[in-house]
N, C-alpha and C positions, 0 to 999 in steps of 0.2 A: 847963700841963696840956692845954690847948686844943689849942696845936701839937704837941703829943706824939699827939694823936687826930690832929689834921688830917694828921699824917707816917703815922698808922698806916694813914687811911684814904686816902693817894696810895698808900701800899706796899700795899695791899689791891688799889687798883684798877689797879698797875702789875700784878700777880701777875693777876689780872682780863684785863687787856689782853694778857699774854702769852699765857697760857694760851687765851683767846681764839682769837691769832694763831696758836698752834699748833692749837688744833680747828680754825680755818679754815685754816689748810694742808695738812694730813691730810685733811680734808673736800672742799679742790680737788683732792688727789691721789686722794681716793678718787671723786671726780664725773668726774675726766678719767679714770682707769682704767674707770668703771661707762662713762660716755662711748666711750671704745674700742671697751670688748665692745659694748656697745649699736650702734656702727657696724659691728663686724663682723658682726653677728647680723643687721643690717639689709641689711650687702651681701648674704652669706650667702642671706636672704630672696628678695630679688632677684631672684638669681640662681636658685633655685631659683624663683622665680613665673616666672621669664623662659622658664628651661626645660619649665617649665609648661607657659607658653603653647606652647613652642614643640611640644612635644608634642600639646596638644589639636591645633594648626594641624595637624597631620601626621594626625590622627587621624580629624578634621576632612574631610582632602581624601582622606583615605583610603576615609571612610561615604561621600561625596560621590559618589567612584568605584564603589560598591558601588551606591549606590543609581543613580546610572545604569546599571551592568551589570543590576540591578534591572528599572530601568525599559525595558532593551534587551529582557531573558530575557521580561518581563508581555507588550512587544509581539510577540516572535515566539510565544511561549503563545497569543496572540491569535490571531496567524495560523493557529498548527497548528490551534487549536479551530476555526478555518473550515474549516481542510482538512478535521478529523477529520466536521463539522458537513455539507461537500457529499460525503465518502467516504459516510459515513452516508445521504445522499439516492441516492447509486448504491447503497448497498448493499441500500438499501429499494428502490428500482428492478430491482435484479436478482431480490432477491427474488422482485418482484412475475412478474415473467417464468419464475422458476422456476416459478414455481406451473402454466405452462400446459406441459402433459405433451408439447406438439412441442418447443418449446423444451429443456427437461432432457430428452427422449430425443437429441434432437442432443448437448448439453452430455455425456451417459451416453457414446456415439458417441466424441467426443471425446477422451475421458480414455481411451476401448478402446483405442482407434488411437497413441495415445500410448507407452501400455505394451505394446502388440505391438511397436510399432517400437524401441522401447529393451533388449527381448530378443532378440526373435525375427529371422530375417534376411530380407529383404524376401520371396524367392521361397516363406518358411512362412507366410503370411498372406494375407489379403484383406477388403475392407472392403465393404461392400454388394456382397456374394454374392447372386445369384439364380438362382433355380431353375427346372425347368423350368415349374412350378406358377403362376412370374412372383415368388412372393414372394420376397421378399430378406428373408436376414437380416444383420444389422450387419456381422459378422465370422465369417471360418471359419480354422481352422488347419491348416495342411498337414502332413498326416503318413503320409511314402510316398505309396501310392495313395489312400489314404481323406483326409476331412477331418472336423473337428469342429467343428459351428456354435456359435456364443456369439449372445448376445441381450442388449442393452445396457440392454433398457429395464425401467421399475419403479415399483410402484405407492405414491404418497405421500401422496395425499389425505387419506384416512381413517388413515395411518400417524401424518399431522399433528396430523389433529383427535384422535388416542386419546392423544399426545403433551401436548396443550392443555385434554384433560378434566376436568374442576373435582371431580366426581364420580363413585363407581366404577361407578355404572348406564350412566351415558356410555364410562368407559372401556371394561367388556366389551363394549359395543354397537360403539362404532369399532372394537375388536379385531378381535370376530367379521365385522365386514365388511373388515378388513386383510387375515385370513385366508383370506378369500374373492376376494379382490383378487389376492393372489399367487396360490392355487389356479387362477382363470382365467389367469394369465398363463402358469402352468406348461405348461397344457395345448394353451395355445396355440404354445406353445414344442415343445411335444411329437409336436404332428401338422402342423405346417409344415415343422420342420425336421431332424425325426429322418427319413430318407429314404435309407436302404439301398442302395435299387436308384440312387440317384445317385450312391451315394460316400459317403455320410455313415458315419460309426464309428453304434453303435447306443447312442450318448447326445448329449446336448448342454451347453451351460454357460449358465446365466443368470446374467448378472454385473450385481450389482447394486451401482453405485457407493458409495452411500453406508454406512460402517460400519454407522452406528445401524437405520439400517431390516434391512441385513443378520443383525446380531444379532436384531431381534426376528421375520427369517424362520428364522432356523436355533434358536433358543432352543428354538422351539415345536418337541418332536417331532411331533404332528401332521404338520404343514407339512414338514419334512425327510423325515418316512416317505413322505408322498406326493409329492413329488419325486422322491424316488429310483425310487421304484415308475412314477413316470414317463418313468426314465432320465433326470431333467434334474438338473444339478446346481449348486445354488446356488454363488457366487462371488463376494467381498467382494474391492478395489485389494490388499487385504495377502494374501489366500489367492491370488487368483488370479496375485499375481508368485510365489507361489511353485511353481505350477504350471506356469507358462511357465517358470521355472528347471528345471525336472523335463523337461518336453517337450525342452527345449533340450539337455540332457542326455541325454536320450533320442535326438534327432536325432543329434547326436553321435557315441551309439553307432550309427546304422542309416548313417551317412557313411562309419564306419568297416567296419561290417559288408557295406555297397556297397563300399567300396575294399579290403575283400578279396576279394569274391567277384571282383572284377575282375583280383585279382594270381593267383587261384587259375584264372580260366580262362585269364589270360597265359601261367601255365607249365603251363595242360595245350592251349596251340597248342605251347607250345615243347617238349613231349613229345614231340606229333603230330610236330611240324618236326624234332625228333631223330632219332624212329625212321625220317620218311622220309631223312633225311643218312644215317643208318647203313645203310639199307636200301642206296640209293646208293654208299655209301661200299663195302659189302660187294659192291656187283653191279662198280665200277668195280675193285676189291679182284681179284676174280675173274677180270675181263677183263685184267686184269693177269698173273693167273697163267696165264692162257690164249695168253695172248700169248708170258709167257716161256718157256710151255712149246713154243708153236708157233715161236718163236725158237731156243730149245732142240733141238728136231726141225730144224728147217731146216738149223740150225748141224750136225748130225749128216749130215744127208744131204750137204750142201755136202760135210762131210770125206771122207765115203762118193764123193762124186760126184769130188772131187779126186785120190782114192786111186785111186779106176777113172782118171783121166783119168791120172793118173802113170803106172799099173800097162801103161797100154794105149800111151801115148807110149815105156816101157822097152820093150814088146813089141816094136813097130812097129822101132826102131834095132838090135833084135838079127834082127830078118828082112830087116832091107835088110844087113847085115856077112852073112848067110849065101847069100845072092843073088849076092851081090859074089862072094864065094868061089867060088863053083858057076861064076860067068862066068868066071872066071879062070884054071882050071884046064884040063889039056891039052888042046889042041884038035887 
């Protein structure tokens, strides 16, 4: 009975040990297959961290490059903002310069002379004109015999301060001395260089550079009635090219209207020079017919003359045959 157990329990633990040998074979094939994927998952891995890296590196020296272009673009920004920082110190310099009224009356000057010369053709203009009076004004324009003065200069002071007014009791206050500004300039414009008996047309132009001040001289009718009623006529860079366009056009036609009166006294010499050739032609016409008539006559009398000289030659031969005769007979 003993070894009947002791047989049951080796065949228990043979089935034991196989069964064993089999979960541990299944268990190494299933460790080496898990084993496997686990190494390809890990190459896999790898690789993909490799490429990783290789991508941040690229990415890397990509920012690298950016932040130097970066740090190129901050220092020439640097630069500019010095430039922009000493432009600003001239431009506060020029400012300051504009402010003194010789200086922006040459500057006004300048810009005249500019747009004269970019229309007009040299011999329609002139620049510091004087008169007899001695005053000079900026510029005059030729047109035919007369000429029209312009006057460059403009009053900005008080134009500035009503500009920079905090309050409207300030503002009316610069106004009304703005308005008064122009009005003296007007009229100073008015009796220097409106001048008839020199040549002047019987108006003038004050051109006053700057848009803004131009606007707030012609807004105000006020200010426009009495200019005009001073013959003077206000003139802003944008009005006044269009004026010189208009003059130029104008010139134009008085070129044309010179270069016909020119064609029209040509062919009234070549009139004159006609009727004297026909006049001629008819007197030489005449002496012609006079001629052939006196040709004509001559030729008559010549025949006349020839017919006598025949008629008197046949005479002569028939009185020497009866001569002859008369001798010869009885003696």
């Amino acid at each position: 009975m003993i070894w009947i157990i002791a047989l049951l329990f080796l065949i228990g633990i043979g089935i034991v040990a196989v069964l064993l040998f089999k979960i541990s074979s299944q268990t190494n094939s299933q460790l080496n297959a898990v084993t496997g994927q686990l190494n390809e998952r890990l190459k896999e891995m790898s690789e993909a961290i490799s490429e990783t890296h290789r991508g941040v590196g690229a990415r890397l020296d990509t920012t690298v490059n950016i932040i130097g272009s970066v740090q190129n673009a901050l220092g020439k920004l640097e630069t500019t903002n010095t430039q922009i920082l000493e432009i600003s110190k001239d431009i506060s310099g020029l400012q300051n310069l504009l402010r003194a009224p010789k200086f922006r009356g040459e500057i006004g000057e300048t810009m005249l002379e500019n747009l004269l010369a970019q229309v007009l053709p040299k011999e329609h203009y002139q620049v510091q004109y004087q008169f007899k009076s001695g005053d000079a004004v900026d510029a005059i324009i030729r047109l035919g015999k007369n000429i029209v003065p312009v006057d460059a200069k403009f009053p900005l002071e008080n134009f500035k301060a009503f500009q920079t007014a905090s309050t409207d009791e300030e503002k009316s206050a610069y106004a009304k001395r703005f308005i008064s500004d122009v009005k003296n300039r007007i009229n100073e414009i008015s009796n220097k260089y409106i001048l008839p008996d020199e040549g002047t047309f019987d108006f003038a132009l004050m051109y006053i550079p700057a848009e803004n001040v131009y606007y707030e001289a012609t807004i105000k009718q006020e200010l426009l009635s009495y200019a005009l009623s001073k013959r003077v006529v206000p003139v802003s860079p944008n009005t006044f090219y269009s004026y010189l366009q208009v003059i130029c056009l104008g010139l134009k036609g008085m070129e044309v209207e010179r270069n016909a009166k020119e064609i029209l006294a040509n062919l009234n010499r070549l009139q004159q020079d006609l009727a004297k050739f026909s006049e001629d032609f008819r007197l030489v016409g005449a002496h012609i017919n006079n001629a052939g008539q006196k040709y004509k006559d001559a030729e008559r009398r010549l025949e006349k003359f020839q017919d006598k000289l025949t008629n008197s030659s046949s005479a002569g031969q028939i009185g020497d045959r009866s001569n002859l005769t008369v001798g010869t007979g009885p003696i």
